[in-house]
C-alpha positions as CSV (number, residue, x, y, z in Angstrom):
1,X,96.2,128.3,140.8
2,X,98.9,129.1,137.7
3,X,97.4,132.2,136.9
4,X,97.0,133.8,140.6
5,X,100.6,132.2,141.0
6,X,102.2,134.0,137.6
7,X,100.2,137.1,138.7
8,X,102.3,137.0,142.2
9,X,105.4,136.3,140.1
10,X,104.7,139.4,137.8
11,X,104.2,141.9,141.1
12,X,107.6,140.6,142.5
13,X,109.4,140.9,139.3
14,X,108.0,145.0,139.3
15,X,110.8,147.9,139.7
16,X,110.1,151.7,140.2
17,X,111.8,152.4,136.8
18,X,110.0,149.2,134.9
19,X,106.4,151.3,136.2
20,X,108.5,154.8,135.0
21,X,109.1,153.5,132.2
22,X,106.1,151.8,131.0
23,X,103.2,153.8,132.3
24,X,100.4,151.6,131.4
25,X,97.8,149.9,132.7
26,X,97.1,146.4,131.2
27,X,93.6,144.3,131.8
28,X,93.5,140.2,130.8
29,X,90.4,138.8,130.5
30,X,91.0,135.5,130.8
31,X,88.8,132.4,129.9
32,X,89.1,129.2,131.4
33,X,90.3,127.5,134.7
34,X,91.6,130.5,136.9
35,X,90.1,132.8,134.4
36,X,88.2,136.3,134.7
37,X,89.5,139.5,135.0
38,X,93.2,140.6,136.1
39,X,95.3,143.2,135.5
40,X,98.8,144.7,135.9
41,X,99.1,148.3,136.6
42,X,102.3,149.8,135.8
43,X,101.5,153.5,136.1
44,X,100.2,154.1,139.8
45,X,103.3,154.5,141.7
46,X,105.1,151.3,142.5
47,X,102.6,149.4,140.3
48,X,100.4,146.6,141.2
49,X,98.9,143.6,139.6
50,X,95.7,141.4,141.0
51,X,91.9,140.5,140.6
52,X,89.1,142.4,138.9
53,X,89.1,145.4,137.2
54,X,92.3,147.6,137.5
55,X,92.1,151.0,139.9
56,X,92.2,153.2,136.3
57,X,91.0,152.9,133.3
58,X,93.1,150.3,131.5
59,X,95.2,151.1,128.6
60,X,94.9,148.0,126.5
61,X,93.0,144.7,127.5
62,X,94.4,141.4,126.2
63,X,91.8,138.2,126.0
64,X,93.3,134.7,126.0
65,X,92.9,131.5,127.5
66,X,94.5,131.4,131.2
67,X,96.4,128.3,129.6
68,X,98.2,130.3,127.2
69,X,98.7,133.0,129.7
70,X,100.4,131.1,131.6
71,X,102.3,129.7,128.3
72,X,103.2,133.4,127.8
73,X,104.6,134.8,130.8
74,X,106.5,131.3,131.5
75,X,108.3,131.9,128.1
76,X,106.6,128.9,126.6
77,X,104.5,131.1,123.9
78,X,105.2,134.3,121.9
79,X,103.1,136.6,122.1
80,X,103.4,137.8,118.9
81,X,102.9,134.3,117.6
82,X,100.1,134.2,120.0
83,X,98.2,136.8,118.3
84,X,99.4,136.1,114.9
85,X,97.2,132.8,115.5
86,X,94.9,134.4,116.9
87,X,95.1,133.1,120.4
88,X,95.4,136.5,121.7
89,X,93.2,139.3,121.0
90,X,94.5,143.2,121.7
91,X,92.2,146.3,122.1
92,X,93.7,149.8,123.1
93,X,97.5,151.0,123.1
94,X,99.0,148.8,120.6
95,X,102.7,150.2,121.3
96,X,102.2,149.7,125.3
97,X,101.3,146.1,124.7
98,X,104.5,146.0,122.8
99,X,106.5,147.4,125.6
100,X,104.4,144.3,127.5
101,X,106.4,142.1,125.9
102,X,109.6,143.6,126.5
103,X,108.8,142.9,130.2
104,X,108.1,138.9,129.4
């Protein structure tokens, strides 16, 4: 589906100095179709991104719709906008979600 499809995307877009110089590990719970729990480890050497919970503790999880995750990483949605409006909802490492977004 969209969001196994963007998380494929998101591991083949990952460099060495993008996981260097990120180090964080991010968890999405998403709700709806293609939902649950994904993540996207940028601190584990190479990083890696896939199903369930993440290999470490993670550093900030997001919770959104898989809709507007999609929406997000496609460029369709901000996601400062998306949390303004409340579409996206932020626990942990504020600043590393930041540096999130850089990545989009």
């Amino acid at each position: 589906g969209p969001v196994a499809e963007t998380f494929r995307v998101i591991q083949g877009a990952m460099t060495e100095e993008y996981v260097r110089s990120t180090q964080g590990v991010f968890q999405f719970e998403l709700s709806g179709d293609g939902g649950g729990t994904w993540y996207i480890d940028l601190k584990t050497k190479g990083g890696s991104t896939g199903f369930g919970k993440p290999p470490v503790t993670a550093d900030v999880v997001m919770s959104m719709s898989s809709a507007d995750f999609v929406k997000m990483f496609t460029g369709k949605l901000k996601p400062t906008l998306a949390f303004m409006s409340g579409k996206l909802r932020i626990k942990g490492n504020m600043a590393l979600a930041l540096k999130l977004e850089k990545m989009l």
